[in-house]
C-alpha positions in Angstrom: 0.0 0.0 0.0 1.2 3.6 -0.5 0.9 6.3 1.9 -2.7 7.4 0.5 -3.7 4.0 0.3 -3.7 3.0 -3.4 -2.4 -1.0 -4.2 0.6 -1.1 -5.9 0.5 -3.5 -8.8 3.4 -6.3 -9.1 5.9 -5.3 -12.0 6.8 -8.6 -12.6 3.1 -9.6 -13.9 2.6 -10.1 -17.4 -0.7 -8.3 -17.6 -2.4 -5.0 -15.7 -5.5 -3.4 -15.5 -6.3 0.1 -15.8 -7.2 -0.1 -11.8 -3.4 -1.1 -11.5 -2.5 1.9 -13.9 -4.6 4.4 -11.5 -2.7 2.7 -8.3 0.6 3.4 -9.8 -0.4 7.4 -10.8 -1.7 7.7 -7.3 1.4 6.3 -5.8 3.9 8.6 -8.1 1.7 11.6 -6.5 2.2 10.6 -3.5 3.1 13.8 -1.2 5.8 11.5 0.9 6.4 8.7 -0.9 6.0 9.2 -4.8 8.5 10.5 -7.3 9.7 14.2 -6.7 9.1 14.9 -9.9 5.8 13.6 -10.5 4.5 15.7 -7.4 5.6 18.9 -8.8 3.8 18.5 -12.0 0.7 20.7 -12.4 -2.1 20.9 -15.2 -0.5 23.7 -17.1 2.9 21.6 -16.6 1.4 18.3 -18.2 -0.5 20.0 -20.8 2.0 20.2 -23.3 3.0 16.6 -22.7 -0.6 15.8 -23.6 -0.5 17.7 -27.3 2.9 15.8 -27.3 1.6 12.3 -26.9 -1.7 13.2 -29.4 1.1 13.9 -32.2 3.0 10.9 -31.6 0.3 8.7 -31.8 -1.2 10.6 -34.9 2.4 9.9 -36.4 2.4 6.3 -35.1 -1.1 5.5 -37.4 0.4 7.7 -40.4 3.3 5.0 -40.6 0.8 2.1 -40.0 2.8 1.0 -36.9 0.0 -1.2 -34.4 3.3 -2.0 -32.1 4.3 1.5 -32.1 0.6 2.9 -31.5 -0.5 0.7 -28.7 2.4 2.2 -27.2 1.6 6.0 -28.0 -2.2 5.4 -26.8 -0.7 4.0 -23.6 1.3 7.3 -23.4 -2.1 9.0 -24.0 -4.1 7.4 -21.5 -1.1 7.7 -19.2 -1.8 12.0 -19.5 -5.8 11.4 -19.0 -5.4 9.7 -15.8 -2.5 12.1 -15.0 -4.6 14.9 -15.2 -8.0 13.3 -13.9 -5.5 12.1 -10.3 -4.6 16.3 -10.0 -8.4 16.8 -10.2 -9.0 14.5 -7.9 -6.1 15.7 -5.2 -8.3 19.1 -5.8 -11.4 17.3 -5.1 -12.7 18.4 -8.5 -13.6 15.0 -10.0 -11.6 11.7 -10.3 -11.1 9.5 -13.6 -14.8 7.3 -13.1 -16.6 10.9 -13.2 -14.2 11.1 -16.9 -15.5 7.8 -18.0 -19.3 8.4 -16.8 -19.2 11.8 -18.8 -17.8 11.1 -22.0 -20.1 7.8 -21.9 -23.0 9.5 -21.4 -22.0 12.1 -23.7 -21.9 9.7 -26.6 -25.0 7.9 -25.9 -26.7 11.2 -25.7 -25.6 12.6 -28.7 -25.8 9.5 -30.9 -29.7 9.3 -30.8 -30.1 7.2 -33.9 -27.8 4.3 -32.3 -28.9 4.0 -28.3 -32.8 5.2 -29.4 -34.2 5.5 -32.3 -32.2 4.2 -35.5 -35.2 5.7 -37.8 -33.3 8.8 -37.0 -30.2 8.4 -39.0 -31.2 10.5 -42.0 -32.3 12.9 -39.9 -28.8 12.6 -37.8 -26.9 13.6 -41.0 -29.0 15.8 -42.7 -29.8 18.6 -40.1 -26.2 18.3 -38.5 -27.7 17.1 -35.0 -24.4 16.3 -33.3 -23.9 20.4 -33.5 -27.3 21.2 -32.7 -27.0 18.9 -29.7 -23.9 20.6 -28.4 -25.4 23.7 -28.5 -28.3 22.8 -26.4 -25.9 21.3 -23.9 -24.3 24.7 -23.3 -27.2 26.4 -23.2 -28.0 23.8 -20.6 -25.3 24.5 -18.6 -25.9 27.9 -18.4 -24.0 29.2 -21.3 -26.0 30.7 -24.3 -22.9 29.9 -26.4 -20.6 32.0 -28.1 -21.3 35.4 -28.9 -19.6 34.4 -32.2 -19.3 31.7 -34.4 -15.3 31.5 -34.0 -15.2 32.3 -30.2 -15.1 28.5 -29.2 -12.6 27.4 -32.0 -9.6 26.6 -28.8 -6.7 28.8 -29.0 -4.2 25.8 -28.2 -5.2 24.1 -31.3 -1.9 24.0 -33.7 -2.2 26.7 -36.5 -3.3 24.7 -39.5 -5.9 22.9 -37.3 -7.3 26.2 -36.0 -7.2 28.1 -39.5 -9.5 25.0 -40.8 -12.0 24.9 -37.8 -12.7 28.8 -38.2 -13.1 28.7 -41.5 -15.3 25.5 -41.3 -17.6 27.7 -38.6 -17.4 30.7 -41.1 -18.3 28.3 -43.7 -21.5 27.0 -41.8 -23.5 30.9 -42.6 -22.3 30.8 -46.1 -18.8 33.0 -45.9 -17.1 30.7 -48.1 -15.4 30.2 -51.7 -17.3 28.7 -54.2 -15.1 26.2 -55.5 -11.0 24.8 -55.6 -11.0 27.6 -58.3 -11.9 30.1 -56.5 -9.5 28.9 -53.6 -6.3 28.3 -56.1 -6.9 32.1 -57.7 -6.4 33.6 -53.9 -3.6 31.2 -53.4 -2.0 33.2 -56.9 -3.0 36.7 -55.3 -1.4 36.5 -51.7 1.9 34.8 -53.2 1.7 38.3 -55.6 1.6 40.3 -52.5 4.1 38.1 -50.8 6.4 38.7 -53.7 5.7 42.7 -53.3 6.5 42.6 -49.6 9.5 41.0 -50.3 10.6 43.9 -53.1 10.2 46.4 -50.0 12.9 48.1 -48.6 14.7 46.1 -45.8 13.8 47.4 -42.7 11.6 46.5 -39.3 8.3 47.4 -41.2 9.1 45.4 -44.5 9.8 42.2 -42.2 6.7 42.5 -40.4 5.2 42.7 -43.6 6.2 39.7 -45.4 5.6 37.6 -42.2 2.1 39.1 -42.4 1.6 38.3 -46.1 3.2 34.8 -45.5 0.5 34.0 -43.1 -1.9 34.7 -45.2 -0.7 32.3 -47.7 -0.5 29.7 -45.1 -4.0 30.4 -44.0 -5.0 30.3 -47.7 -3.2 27.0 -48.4 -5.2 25.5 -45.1 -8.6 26.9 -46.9 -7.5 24.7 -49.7 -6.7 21.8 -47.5 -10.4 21.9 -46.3 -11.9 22.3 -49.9 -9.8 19.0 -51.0 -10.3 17.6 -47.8 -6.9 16.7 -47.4 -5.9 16.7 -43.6 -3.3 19.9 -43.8 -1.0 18.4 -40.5 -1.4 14.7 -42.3 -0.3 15.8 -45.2 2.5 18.2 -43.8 3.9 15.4 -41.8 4.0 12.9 -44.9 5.8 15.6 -46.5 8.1 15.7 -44.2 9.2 11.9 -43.9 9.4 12.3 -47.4 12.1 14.9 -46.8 13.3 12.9 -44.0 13.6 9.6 -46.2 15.2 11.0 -49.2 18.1 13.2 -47.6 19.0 9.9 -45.6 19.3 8.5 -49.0 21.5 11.3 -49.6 23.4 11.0 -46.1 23.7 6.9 -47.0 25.1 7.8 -50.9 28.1 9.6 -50.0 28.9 7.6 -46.9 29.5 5.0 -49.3 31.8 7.1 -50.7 33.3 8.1 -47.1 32.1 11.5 -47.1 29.2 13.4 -45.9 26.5 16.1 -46.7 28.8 18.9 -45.4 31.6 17.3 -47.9 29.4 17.1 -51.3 28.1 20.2 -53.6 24.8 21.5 -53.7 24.4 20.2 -57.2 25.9 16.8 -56.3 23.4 16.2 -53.4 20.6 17.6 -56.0 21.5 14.6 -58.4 21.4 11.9 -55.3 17.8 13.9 -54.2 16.5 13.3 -57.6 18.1 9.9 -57.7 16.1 8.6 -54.5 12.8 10.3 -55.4 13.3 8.2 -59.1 14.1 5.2 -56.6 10.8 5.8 -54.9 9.0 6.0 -58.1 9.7 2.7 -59.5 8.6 0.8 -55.9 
């Protein structure tokens, strides 16, 4: 037993349950006997461990990985019931009052599965799942935001966020048309990017083209939503493609007993387009 009572679960066992998992988070806070450093922690501490862990197992199911991503989710679940044994040390709610809400929550606001399955069309058509959250904030006391983007969570990273307020701007009909539409302001703020950039070179120029570089980022996120291509998917492929091909790089002139800092920019150009043909023929 610790000092606050929680059973400590064998670590030579083959198997554990999540009851052992909550032991062992109770017993690392532990005020005299848990791990100094787990004590310290605090919400705001953990929280960017949580994003952390959400990318990682994101990551693990772009590579297709099932060993890898039972780990990440473990690493997940690890930051739930992190945060749900500070909540409890406040006497704000444990990890069962987690569970009972976010099962309720989904019976609730899946209607057509746990009630009445005639209402599946209806579930679809008149976008009950938003309608339903609205109601529950209302219920709660909260009329909802004064604005359609006031909810959209500042934490969110910025491709994510770009799409989800222009999703909710989308929803009253503030939109582009089409991908055409989309691709022609995509043309116009590289234009103005390329204008910032013929500015003079001061403090106010710099400001600029960071200003008109976001906007092409923002722009390129619209165009993510209108292809529905996942913009952080897609970024990340992008970049174990980058990832993959200057290893093939690195690995071509090690044979050679040299490396990148060795080789000319045109000779690593020819081993870049070398691996991408390589890739194209598997």
């Amino acid at each position: 037993m610790s000092a606050g009572g929680a059973a400590i679960p064998d670590a030579a066992e083959k198997r554990h349950s999540l009851d052992d998992l909550l032991a062992v988070m109770a017993r690392l806070r532990d005020r005299e006997t848990g791990c100094p450093w787990d004590r310290d922690q605090t919400f705001q501490s953990i929280a960017l461990y949580t994003i952390e862990e959400a990318y990682e197992v994101a990551d693990a199911i772009d590579r297709a990985d099932m060993d890898a991503l039972k780990d990440e989710l473990g690493d997940l679940l690890l930051q739930v019931v992190y945060h749900a044994q500070m909540a409890s040390e406040q006497n704000d709610f444990n990890f069962s009052d987690v569970v009972s809400a976010i099962t309720a929550k989904m019976i609730r606001r899946h209607p057509h599965v746990f009630d009445d399955s005639t209402r599946e069309d209806q579930f679809q058509r008149d976008n009950l799942w938003e309608r339903m959250k609205a109601e529950e904030k209302a219920g709660k006391g909260d009329a909802g935001p004064r604005s359609q983007l006031d909810d959209v969570p500042l934490a969110l990273p910025g491709l994510t966020r770009a799409i989800k307020l222009q999703s909710r701007a989308a929803r009253v009909g503030f939109d582009w048309p089409d991908i055409a539409a989309v691709l022609a302001k995509t043309e116009e703020e590289i234009a103005e990017l390329k204008a910032a950039l013929a500015q003079k070179h001061d403090e106010s120029a710099a400001a600029n083209v960071a200003e008109e570089y976001g906007d092409i980022l923002f722009v390129m996120a619209n165009l993510a939503r209108h292809l529905r291509v996942d913009p952080e998917a897609a970024l990340r492929a992008a970049n174990a493609k980058f990832t993959r091909r200057f290893h093939s790089i690195e690995q071509a002139l090690a044979r050679d007993g040299r490396k990148p800092e060795d080789a000319t920019l045109e000779e690593m150009d020819l081993l870049w387009d070398a691996a991408k043909d390589a890739e194209a023929k598997d």
